[in-house]
N, C-alpha and C positions, 0 to 999 in steps of 0.2 A: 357630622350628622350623629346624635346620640344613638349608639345602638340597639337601644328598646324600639324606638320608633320607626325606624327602617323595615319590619318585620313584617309587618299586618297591611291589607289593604282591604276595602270593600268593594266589589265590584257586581252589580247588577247582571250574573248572568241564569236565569231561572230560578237561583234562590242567591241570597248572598254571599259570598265565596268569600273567605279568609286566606289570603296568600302573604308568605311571608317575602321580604324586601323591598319593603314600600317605604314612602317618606309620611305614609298617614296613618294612623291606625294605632291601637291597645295591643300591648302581646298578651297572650294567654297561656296557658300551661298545660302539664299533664291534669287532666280530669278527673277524680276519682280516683286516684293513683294510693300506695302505699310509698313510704320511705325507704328509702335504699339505705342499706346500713354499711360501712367501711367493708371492703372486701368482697363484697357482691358482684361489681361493675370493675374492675381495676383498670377495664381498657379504655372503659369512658373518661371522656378529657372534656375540659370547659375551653372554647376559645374566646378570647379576653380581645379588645379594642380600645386603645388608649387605654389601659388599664382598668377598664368595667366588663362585666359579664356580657356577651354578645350571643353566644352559639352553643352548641353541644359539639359532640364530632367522638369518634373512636381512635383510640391510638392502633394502629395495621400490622407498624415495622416498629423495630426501635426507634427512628428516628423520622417518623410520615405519619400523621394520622389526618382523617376522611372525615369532611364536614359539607355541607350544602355550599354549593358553592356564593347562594344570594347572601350568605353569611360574612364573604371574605372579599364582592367581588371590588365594594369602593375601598378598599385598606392597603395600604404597602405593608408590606413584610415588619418594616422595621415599628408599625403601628400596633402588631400583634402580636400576641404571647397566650403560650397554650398550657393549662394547668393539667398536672397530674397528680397520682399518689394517695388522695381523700376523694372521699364522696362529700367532704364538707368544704365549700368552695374557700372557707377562710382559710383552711389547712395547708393547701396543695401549695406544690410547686410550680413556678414557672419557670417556663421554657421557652430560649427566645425562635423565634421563627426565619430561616435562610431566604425560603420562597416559598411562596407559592402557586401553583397549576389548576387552574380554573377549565372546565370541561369546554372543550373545543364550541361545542356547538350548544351552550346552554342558553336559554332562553330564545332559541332560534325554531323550537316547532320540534317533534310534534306534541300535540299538545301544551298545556300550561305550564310554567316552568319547565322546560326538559332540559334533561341532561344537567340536572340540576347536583353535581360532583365539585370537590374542588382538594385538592392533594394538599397539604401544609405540611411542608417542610421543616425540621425543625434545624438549629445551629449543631446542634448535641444530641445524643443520640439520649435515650432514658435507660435509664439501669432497673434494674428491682421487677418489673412489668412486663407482664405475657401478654404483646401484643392477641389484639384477636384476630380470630383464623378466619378467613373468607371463604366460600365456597368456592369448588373446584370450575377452573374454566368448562363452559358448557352447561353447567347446571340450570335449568329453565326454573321458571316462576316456581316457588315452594307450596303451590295451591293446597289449602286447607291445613298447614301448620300453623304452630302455635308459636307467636312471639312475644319476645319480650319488648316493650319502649320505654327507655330513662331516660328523663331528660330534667332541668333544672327551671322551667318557667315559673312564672308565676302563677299561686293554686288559687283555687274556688275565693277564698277569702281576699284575694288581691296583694296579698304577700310575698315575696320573693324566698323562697327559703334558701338558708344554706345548702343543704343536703336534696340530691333531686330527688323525683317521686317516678315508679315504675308502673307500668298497667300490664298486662296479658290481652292479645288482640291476634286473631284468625285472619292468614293471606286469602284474600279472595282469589279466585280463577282472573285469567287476564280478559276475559267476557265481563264477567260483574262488575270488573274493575269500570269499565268502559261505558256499561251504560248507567251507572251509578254518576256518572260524569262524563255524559257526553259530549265529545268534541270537547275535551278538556282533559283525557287520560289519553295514554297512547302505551299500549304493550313492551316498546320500541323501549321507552324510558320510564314508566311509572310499575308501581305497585302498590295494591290497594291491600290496608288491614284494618279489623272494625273489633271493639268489643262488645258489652251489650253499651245499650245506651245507656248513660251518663257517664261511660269512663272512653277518654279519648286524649288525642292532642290536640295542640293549638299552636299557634305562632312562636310562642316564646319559646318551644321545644326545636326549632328548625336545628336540624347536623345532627340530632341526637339520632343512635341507632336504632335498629329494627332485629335484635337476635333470639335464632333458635340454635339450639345445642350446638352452644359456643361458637357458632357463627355470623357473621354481618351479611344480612339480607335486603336488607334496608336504608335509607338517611333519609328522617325525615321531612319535608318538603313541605307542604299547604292541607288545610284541612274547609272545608265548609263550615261554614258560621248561621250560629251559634254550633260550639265545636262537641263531639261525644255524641253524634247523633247513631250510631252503628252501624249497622249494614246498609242501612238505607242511603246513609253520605258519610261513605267509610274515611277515612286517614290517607293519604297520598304522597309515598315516600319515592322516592327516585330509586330504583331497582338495581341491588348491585350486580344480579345475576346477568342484566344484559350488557353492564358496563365493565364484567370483569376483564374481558381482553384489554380494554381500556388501563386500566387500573395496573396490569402485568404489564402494557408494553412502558407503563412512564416511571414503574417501583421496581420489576420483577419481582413480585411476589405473586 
């Protein structure tokens, strides 16, 4: 299954919903985004499938970095390889993959995509790279911070760039989140961030992160289509605040 096309679906539910890990559909990208320049992002990593661009994802540990799990879940280990080191995807290095640990209960409710995590193991550990810092266990929803999303999709023009593109987007409360998308978000697993409109994600961004001061808050997850609509049908990233005991008990970090 080529990796682009797995990403995006349409689904008829009040408006049409863009969710990534389908066999049908366009990926799309950061919207409105600016370019990320070498040294900005170091912990963001590309996950690769068969050797093509597939995911976003963050490197955690030296050798673990955190991508959506719809990203990793039809691949073996030995199908994937995770780049670091450049913001220019031709630069990086690869990394081969040991295992990886797909979130127990993901896509089992509640709401759309949940528990939409998945751990990637690497062979090797990476040298040179400050992994990024997660917030502390306990920590609830970051309501009303500001973050950052990089990710590497494909922009407005239909292009896939080397280099990904970043926006700035506000965590909504786990209310807004909810009825922004009802019966489709759940507090339990999701978190919702919006910027204004026209700047958002899209499919092609799925794994890429969600940080505020130097933290992972976020993995991006599905968005409503057409995508960058703002608060009104904000970005919907899988929440790492509520899956950190998760995260500690399978990394110990």
């Amino acid at each position: 299954m080529r990796p682009w096309t797995r990403r995006v679906i349409g689904v008829a539910v009040g408006t049409l919903l863009a969710f990534a890990g389908s066999p049908t559909g366009a990926a799309i990208a950061v919207i409105g985004g600016q370019e990320v320049p070498d040294g900005a992002a170091a912990s963001l990593v590309s996950i690769r499938e068969r050797g093509s661009f597939a995911c976003g994802g963050s490197l955690i540990g030296p050798d673990v970095a955190l991508t959506a799990a719809h990203c990793v879940t039809d691949s073996a280990p030995a199908e994937l390889l995770v780049g670091t080191g450049s913001a220019d995807l031709t630069r990086q290095v690869e990394h081969a993959v040991a295992r990886v640990e797909i979130h127990e209960g993901f896509g089992q409710g509640p709401g759309l995509y949940a528990h939409d995590l998945a751990l990637v193991h690497l062979a090797r550990p990476v040298t040179g790279i400050r992994p990024l810092a997660l917030p502390p266990v306990g920590e609830g929803t970051p309501t009303g911070r500001t973050v950052r999303l990089a990710g590497w999709g494909v922009t407005e023009n239909g292009a896939h760039p080397a280099r990904p593109h970043a926006i700035s987007a506000t965590v909504l409360g786990d209310a807004s989140c909810e009825a922004a998308h009802p019966g489709q978000t759940d507090r339990r697993t999701h978190l919702c961030a919006a910027g204004p409109v026209g700047q958002g994600a899209c499919g092609g961004d799925s794994g890429s992160p969600l940080v505020a001061n130097g933290r992972l808050y976020g993995v991006y997850s599905w968005s409503a289509k057409p995508c960058a609509q703002g608060p009104l049908l904000p970005d919907v990233a899988t929440s790492v605040p509520t899956h950190r005991r998760w995260i500690a008990d399978k990394t110990g970090l």
